[in-house]
C-alpha distance (Angstrom), angle and dihedral (degrees) to the residues before:
residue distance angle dihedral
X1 . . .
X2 3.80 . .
X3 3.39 94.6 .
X4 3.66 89.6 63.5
X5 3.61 83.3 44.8
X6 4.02 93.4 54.9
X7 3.76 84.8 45.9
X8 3.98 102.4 54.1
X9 3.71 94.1 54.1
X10 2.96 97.1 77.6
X11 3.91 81.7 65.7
X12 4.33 104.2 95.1
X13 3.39 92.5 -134.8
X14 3.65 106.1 36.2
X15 3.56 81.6 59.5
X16 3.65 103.1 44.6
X17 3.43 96.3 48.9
X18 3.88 92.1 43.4
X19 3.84 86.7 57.7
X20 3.75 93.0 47.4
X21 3.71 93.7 51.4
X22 4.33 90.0 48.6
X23 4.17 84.3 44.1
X24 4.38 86.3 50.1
X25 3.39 103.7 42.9
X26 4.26 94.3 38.0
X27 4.03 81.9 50.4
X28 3.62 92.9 44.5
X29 3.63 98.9 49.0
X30 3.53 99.3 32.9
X31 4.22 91.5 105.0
X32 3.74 95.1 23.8
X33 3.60 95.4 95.5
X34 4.06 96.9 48.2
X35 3.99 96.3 23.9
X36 4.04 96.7 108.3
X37 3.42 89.4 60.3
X38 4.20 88.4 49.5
X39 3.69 84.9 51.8
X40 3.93 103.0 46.8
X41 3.55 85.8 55.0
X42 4.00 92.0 69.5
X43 4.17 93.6 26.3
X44 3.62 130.4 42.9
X45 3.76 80.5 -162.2
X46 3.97 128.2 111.1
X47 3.95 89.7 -160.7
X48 3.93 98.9 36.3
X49 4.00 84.5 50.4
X50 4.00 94.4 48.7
X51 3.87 89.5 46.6
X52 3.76 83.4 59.1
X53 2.90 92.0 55.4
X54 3.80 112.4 38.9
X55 3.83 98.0 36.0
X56 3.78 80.2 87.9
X57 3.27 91.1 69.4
X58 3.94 99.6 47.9
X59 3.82 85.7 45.6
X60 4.24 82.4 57.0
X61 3.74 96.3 47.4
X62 3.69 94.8 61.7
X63 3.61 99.0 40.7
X64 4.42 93.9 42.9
X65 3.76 81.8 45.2
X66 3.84 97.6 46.9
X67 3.80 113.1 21.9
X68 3.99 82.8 43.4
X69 3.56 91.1 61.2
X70 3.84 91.3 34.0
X71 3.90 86.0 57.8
X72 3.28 91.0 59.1
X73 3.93 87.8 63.0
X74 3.58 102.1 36.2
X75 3.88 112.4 25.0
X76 3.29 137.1 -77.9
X77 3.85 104.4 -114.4
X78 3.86 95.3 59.2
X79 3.65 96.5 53.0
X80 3.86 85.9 53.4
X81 3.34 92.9 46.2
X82 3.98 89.4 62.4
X83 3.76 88.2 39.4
X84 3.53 97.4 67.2
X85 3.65 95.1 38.1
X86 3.81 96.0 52.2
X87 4.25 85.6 43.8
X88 3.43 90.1 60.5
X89 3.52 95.5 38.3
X90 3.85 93.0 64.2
X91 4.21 96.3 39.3
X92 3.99 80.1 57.8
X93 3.75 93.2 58.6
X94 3.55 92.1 37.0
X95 3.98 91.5 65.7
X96 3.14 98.9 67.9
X97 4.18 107.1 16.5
X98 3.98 97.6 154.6
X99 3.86 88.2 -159.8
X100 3.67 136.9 38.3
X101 4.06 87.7 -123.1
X102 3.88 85.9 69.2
X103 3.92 101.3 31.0
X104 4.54 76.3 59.5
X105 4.16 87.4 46.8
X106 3.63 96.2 46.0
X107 3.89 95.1 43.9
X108 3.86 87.5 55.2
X109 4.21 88.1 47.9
X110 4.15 86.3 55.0
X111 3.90 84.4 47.0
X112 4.00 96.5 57.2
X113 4.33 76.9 69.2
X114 3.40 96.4 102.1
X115 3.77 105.4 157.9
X116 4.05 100.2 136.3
X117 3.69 94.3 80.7
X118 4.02 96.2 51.7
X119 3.58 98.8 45.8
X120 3.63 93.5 46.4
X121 3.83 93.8 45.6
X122 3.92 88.6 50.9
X123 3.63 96.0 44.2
X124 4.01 90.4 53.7
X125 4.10 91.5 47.7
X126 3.58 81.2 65.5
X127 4.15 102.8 47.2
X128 3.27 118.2 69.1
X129 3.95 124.1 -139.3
X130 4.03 99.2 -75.7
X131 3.69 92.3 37.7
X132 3.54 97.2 46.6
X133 3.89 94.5 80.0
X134 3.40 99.4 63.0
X135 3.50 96.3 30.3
X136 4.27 85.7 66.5
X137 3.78 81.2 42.1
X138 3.16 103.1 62.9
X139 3.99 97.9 46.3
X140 3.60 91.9 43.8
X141 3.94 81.3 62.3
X142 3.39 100.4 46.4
X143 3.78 82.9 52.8
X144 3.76 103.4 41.1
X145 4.14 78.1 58.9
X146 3.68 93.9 54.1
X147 3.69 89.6 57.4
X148 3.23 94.6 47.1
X149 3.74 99.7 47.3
X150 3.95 87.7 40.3
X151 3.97 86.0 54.6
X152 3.60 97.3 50.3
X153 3.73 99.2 37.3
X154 3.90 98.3 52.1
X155 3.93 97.3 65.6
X156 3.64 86.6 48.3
X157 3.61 100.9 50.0
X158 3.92 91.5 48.9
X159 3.39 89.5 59.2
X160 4.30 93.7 66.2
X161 3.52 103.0 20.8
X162 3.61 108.5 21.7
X163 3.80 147.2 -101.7
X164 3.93 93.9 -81.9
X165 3.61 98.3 44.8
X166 4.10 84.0 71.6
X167 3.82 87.1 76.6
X168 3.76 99.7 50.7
X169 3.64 82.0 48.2
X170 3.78 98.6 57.3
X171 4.25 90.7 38.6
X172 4.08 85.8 55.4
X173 3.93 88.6 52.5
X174 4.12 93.3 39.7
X175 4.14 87.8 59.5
X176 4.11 87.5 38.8
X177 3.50 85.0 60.2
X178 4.19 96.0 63.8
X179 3.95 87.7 74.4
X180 4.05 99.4 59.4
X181 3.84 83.3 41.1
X182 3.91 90.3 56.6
X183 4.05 92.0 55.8
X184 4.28 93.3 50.9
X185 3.62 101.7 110.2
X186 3.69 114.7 -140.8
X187 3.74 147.3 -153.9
X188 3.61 110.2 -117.4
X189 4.23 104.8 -110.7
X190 3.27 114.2 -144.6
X191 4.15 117.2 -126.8
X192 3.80 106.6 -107.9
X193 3.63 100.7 21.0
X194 3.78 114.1 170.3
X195 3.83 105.6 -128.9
X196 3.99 117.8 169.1
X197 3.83 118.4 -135.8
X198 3.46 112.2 -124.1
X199 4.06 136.9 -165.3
X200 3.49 130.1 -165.7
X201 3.91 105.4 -161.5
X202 3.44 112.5 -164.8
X203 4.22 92.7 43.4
X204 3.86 82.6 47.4
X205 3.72 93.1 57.3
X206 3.82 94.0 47.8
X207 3.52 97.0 46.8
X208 3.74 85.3 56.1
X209 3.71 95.0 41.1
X210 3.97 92.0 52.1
X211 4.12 87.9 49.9
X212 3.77 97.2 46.7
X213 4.12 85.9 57.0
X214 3.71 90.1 42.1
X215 4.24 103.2 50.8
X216 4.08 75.3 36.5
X217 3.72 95.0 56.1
X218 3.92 96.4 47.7
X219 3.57 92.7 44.0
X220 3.31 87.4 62.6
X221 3.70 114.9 40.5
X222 3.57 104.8 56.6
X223 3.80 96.6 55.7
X224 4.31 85.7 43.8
X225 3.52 93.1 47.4
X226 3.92 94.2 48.7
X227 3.81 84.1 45.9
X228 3.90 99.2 65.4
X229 3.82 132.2 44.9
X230 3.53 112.9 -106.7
X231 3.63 135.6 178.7
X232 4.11 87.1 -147.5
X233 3.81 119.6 63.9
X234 4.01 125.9 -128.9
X235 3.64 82.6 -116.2
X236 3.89 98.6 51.2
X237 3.91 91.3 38.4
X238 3.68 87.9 53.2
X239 3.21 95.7 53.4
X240 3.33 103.7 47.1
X241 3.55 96.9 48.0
X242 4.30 96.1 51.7
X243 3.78 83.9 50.4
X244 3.52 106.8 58.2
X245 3.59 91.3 31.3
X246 3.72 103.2 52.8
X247 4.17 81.9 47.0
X248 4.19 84.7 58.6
X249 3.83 95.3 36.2
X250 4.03 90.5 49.9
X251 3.83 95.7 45.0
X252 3.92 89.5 43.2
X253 3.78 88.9 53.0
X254 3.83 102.2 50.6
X255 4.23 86.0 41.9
X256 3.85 88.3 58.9
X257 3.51 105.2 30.7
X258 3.70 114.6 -174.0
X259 3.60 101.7 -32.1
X260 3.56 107.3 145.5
X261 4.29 93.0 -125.9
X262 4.04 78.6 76.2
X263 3.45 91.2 76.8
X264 3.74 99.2 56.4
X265 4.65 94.4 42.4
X266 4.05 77.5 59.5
X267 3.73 98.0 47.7
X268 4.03 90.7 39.5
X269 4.18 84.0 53.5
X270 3.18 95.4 60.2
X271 3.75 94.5 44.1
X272 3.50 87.2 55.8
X273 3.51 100.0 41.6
X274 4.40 93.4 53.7
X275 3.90 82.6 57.0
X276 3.74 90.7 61.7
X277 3.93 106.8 35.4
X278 3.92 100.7 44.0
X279 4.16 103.8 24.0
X280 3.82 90.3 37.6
X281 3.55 100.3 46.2
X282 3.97 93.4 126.8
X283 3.83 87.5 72.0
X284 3.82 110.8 65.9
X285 3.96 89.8 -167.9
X286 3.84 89.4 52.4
X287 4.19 96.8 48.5
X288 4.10 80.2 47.9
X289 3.88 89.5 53.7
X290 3.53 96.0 45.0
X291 3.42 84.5 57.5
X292 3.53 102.5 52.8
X293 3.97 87.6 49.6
X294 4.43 91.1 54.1
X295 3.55 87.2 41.6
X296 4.16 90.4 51.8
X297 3.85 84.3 45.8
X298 3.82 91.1 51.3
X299 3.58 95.8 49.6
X300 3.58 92.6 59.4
X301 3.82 93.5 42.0
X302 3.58 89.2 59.4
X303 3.35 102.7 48.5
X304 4.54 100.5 39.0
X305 3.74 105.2 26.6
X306 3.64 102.9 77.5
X307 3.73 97.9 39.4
X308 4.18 87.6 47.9
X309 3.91 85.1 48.6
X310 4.35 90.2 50.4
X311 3.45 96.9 39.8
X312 3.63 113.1 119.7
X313 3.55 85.2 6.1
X314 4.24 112.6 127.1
X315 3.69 95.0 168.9
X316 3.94 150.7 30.5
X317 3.29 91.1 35.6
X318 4.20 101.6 152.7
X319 4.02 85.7 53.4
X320 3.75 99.9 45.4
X321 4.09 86.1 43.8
X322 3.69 93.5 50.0
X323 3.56 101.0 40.0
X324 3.93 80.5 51.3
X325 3.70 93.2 50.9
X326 4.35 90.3 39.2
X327 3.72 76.8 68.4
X328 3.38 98.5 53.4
X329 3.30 91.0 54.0
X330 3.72 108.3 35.5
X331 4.52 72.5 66.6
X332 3.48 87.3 53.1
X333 3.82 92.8 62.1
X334 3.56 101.9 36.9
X335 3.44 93.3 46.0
X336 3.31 99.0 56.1
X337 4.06 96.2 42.5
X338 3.70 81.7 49.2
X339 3.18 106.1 62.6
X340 4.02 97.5 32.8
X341 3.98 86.6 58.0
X342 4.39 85.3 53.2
X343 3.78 89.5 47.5
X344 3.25 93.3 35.8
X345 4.25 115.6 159.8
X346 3.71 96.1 -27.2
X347 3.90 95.0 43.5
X348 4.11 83.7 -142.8
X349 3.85 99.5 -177.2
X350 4.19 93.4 -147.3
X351 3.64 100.7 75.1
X352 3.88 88.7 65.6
X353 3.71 88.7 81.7
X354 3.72 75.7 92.4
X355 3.67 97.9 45.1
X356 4.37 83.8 54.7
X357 4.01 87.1 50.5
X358 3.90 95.2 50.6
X359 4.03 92.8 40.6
X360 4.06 86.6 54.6
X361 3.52 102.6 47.1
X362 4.00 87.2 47.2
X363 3.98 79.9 50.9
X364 4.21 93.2 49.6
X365 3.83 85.9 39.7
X366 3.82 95.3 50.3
X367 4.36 89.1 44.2
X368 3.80 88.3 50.9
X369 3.85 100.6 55.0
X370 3.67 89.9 38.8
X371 3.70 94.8 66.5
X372 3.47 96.9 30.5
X373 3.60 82.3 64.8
X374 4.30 95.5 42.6
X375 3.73 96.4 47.5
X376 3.50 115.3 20.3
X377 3.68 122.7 26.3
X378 3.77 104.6 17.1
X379 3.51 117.1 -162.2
X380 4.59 93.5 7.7
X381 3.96 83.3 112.9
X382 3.15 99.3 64.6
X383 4.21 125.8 90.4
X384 3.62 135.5 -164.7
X385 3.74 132.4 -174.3
């Protein structure tokens, strides 16, 4: 598989778009991991603080949803053109927000950047069927390393320039990404075009699923971690974990390939991985483990579920990408409000037994439609206008 990876760079836009995907998601997820504690310093509210964090996410499932689909109209490059400007527009405010009212506001600006679902729908216009595949693959890497990077590098940086400074980070990098925008070469679109809007059910549930653990997870773990001793830092734990995880989740991925059964290991990581962050939160070695195993599962996820979702596909692809990604981030906001409403003022870890429930019976939910869909009723899942 990373041969054919090696080999497709030297494809402009496979590379491009691969670099603008690792220079999204590192600029994304650059304050995820540390962001509660950015939050609670303008809210003593668990719910005010989660909205801060999740409205991001709602902000992203109207724009994937609707400048996807617009894209398909109008062209690709232009609505990533105002993605990245409104992305960076929105980490600007959130630098210096004063308030938690505007830290919310400018958190939904960043989430009007919506550029996944134009650069993905351009890249598969021009792939054909068998190239497709590893086409997806191969972005999905480059962006499974952005989060990762992003993850690890955030904690870090706060420590020598401060928690803020993460936002003008990710604004510089959002207006950095206008030049490798301006070399994509595009197919002209004609004005008008009819384009269908397309859902694929069960992948949108599990993309939402899989976010509503993830915005959960780093919610969480930054105000645990601060809560108990521990010889390891946040930083170092973090770290540690992302590296020797993405190493598993990589090597798992190219063994498997795109069978279908890949679908259902990621979900059941997850599962297992809610069980022992938020009902074994005594156990500061077991949280840590549980979040090796999500972070395993999210490797994977990153790198097979889009290409699974497009393949077969030869059409509609900015509708059934951003409906995808909608999902993603409809989990994102949930998630987050979620578990802010359990933890509430006190952030008292033991009422997110019923944070571990929810997350596996999304998990259960999310396995079930999947292979409905593989071995059963084929194509039922998926919607048009």
């Amino acid at each position: 598989m990373f041969r054919h990876i090696s080999s497709l760079m030297h494809e402009e836009n496979v590379s491009l778009i691969g670099m603008l995907e690792g220079i999204r998601t590192f600029s994304a997820f650059l304050p995820i991991p540390v962001f509660s504690l950015y939050a609670f310093r303008f809210t003593d509210s668990g719910l005010m603080a989660g909205m801060a964090l999740g409205v991001y996410g709602i902000a992203m499932i109207f724009s994937q949803m609707l400048l996807g689909h617009l894209s398909d109209i109008i062209g690709r490059k232009k609505i990533a053109y105002l993605s990245a400007i409104l992305f960076s527009l929105g980490n600007l405010i959130s630098w210096h927000p004063f308030n938690i009212l505007i830290l919310i506001f400018s958190r939904a600006i960043a989430g009007f950047g919506a550029m996944s679902s134009p650069l993905l729908a351009l890249l598969n216009e021009q792939a054909d069927r068998e190239r497709r595949t590893i086409y997806m693959a191969t972005v999905g890497t480059f962006s499974g390393f952005g989060i990762v990077i992003g993850v690890i590098a955030g904690p870090w940086i706060m420590q020598y320039i401060g928690l803020s400074a993460l936002f003008l980070i990710s604004a510089i990098l959002g207006f950095i990404s206008i030049i490798p925008i301006s070399m994509l070469k595009e197919h002209s679109v004609k004005s008008g075009a009819k384009s269908a809007l397309e859902i694929n059910v069960p992948f949108f549930f599990s993309s939402f699923a899989s976010s509503f653990l993830l915005f959960g997870s780093f919610f969480f773990l930054p105000l645990y971690w601060t809560s108990y001793a521990s010889e390891m830092s946040y930083s170092t734990m973090i770290l540690i974990t992302l590296i020797s995880a993405g190493i598993l989740g990589i090597f798992i991925s190219v063994r498997m390939g795109m069978k279908s059964s890949i679908s259902t290991i990621t979900l059941l990581l997850f599962a297992v991985s809610a069980i022992f962050m938020f009902s074994l939160w005594k156990f500061q070695i077991l949280v840590a483990t549980g979040f090796f195993i999500f972070a395993v599962g999210y490797t994977i996820f990153e790198i097979v579920f889009i290409p699974l979702l497009l393949k077969d596909r030869d059409r509609n692809y900015g509708s059934l990408i951003g409906f995808f990604n909608g999902g993603r981030y409809a989990g994102e906001f949930l998630g987050s409000i979620t578990i802010g409403y359990f933890l509430g003022t006190s952030h008292i870890f033991c009422h997110l037994i019923r944070f571990t429930l929810l997350i596996d019976a999304l998990m259960v939910f999310s396995i079930i439609l999947l292979n409905a869909q593989y071995f059963k009723y084929g194509n039922m899942f998926n919607m048009h206008n």
